[in-house]
N, CA and C atoms as a LAMMPS dump frame, in Angstrom:
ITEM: TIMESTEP
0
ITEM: NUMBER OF ATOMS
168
ITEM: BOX BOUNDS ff ff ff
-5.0000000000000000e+02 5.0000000000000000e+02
-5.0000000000000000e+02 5.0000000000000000e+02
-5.0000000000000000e+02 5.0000000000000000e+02
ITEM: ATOMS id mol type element x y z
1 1 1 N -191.235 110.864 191.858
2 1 2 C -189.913 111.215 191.413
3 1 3 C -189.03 111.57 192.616
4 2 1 N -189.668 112.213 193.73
5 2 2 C -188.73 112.686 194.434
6 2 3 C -188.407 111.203 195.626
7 3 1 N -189.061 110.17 195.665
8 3 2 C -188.559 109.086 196.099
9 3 3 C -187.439 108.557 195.198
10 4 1 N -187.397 108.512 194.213
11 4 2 C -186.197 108.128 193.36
12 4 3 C -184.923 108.579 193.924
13 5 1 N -185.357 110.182 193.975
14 5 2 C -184.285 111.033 193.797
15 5 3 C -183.61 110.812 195.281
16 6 1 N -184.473 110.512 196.115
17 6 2 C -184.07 110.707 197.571
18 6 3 C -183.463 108.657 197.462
19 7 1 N -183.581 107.752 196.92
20 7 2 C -182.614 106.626 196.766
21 7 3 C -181.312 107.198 196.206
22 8 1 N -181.981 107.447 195.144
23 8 2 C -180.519 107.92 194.634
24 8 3 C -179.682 108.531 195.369
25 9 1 N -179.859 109.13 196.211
26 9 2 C -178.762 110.364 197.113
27 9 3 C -178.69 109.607 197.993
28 10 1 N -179.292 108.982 198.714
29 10 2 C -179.119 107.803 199.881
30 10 3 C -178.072 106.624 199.358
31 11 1 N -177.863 106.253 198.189
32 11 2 C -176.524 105.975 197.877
33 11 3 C -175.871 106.025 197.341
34 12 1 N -175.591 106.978 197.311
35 12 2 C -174.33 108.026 197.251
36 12 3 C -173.223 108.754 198.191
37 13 1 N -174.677 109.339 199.262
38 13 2 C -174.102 109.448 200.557
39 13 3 C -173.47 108.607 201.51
40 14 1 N -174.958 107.749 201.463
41 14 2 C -174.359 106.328 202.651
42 14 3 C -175.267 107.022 203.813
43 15 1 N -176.097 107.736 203.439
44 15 2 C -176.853 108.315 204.597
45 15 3 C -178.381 108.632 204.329
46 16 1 N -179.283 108.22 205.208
47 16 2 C -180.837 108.466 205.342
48 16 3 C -181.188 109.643 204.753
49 17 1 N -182.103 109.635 203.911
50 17 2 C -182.353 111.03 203.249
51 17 3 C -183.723 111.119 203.702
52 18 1 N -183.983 112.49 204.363
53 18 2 C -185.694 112.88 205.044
54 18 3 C -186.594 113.251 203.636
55 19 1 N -187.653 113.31 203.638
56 19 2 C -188.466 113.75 202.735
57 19 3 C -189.235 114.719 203.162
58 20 1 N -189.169 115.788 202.691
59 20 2 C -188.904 116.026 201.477
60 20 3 C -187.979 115.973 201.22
61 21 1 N -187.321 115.902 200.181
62 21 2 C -185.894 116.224 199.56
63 21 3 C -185.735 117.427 199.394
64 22 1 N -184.337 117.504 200.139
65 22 2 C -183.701 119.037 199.931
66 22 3 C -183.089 119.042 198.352
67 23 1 N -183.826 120.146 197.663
68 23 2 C -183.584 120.402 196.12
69 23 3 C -181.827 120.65 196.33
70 24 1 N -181.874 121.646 196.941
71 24 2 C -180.405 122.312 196.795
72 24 3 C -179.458 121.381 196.985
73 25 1 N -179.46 120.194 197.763
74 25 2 C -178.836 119.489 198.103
75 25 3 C -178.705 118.121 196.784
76 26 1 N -179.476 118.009 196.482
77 26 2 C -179.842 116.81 195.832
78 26 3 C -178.78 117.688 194.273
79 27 1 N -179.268 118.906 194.062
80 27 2 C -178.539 119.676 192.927
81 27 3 C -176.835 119.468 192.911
82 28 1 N -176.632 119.865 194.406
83 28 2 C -175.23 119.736 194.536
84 28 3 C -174.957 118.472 194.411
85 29 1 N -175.266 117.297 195.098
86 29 2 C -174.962 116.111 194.792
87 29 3 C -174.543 115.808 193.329
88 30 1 N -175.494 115.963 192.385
89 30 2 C -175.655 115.689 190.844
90 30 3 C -174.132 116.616 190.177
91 31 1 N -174.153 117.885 190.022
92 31 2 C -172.862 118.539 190.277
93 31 3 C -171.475 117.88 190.676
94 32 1 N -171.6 117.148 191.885
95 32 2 C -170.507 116.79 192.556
96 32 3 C -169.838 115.64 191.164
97 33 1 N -171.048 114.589 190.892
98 33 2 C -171.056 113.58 190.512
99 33 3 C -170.746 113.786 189.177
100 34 1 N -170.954 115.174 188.386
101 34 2 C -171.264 115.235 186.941
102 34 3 C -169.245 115.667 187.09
103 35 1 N -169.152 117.036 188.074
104 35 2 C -167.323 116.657 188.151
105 35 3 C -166.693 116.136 188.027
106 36 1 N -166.543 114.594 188.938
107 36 2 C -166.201 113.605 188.765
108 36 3 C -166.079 112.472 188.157
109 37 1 N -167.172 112.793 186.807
110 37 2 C -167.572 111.816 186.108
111 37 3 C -165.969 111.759 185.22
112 38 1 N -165.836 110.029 184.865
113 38 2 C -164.966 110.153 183.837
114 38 3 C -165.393 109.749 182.578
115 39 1 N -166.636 109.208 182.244
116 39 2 C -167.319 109.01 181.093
117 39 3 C -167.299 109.878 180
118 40 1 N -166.96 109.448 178.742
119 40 2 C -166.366 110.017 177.744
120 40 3 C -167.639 109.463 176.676
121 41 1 N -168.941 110.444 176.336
122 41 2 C -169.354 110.335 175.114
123 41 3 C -168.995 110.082 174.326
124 42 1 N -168.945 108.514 173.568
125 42 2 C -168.157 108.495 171.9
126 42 3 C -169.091 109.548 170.829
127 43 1 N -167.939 109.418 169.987
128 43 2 C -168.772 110.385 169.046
129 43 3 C -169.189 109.397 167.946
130 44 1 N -170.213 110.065 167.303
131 44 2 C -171.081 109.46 166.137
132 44 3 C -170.446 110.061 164.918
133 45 1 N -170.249 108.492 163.929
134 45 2 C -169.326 109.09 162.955
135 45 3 C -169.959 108.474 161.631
136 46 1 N -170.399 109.678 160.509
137 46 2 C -170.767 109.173 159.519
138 46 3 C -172.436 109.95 159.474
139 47 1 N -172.876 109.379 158.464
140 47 2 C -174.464 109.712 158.607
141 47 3 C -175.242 108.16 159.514
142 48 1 N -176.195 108.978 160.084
143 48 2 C -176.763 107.893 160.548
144 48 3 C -178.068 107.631 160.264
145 49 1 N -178.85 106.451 159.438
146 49 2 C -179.483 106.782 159.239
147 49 3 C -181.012 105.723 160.007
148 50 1 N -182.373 106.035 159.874
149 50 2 C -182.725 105.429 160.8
150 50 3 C -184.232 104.974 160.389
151 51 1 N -184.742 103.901 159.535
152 51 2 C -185.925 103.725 158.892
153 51 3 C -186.994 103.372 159.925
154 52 1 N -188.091 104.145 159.95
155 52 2 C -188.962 104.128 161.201
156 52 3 C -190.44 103.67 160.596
157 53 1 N -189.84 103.178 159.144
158 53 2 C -191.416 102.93 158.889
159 53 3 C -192.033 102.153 159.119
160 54 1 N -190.936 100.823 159.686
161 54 2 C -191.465 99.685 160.139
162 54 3 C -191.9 99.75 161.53
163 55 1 N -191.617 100.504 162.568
164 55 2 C -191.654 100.761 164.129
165 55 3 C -192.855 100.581 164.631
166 56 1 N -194.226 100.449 163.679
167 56 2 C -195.426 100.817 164.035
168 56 3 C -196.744 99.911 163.359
């Protein structure tokens, strides 16, 4: 996981990330990104309903 995490921040930054991954850093990153986000959850409208008996 923390190779993921250390791609992930590597582009974002635009810069080499050492391993271990700095938590605090990687936190702020996510933060920075969740600020800036402009993504707008639609909302769910109605009942929804969801038959699972076939799934298996």
């Amino acid at each position: 996981m923390m190779l993921a995490n250390a791609v992930l921040m590597s582009h974002f930054t635009g810069k080499a990330i050492d391993l271990p991954l700095d938590g605090d850093a990687y936190v702020a990153l996510l933060d920075d990104l969740i600020a800036r986000s402009t993504f707008v959850k639609p909302e769910v409208v109605g009942d929804v309903k969801i038959d699972m008996s076939k799934s298996f």
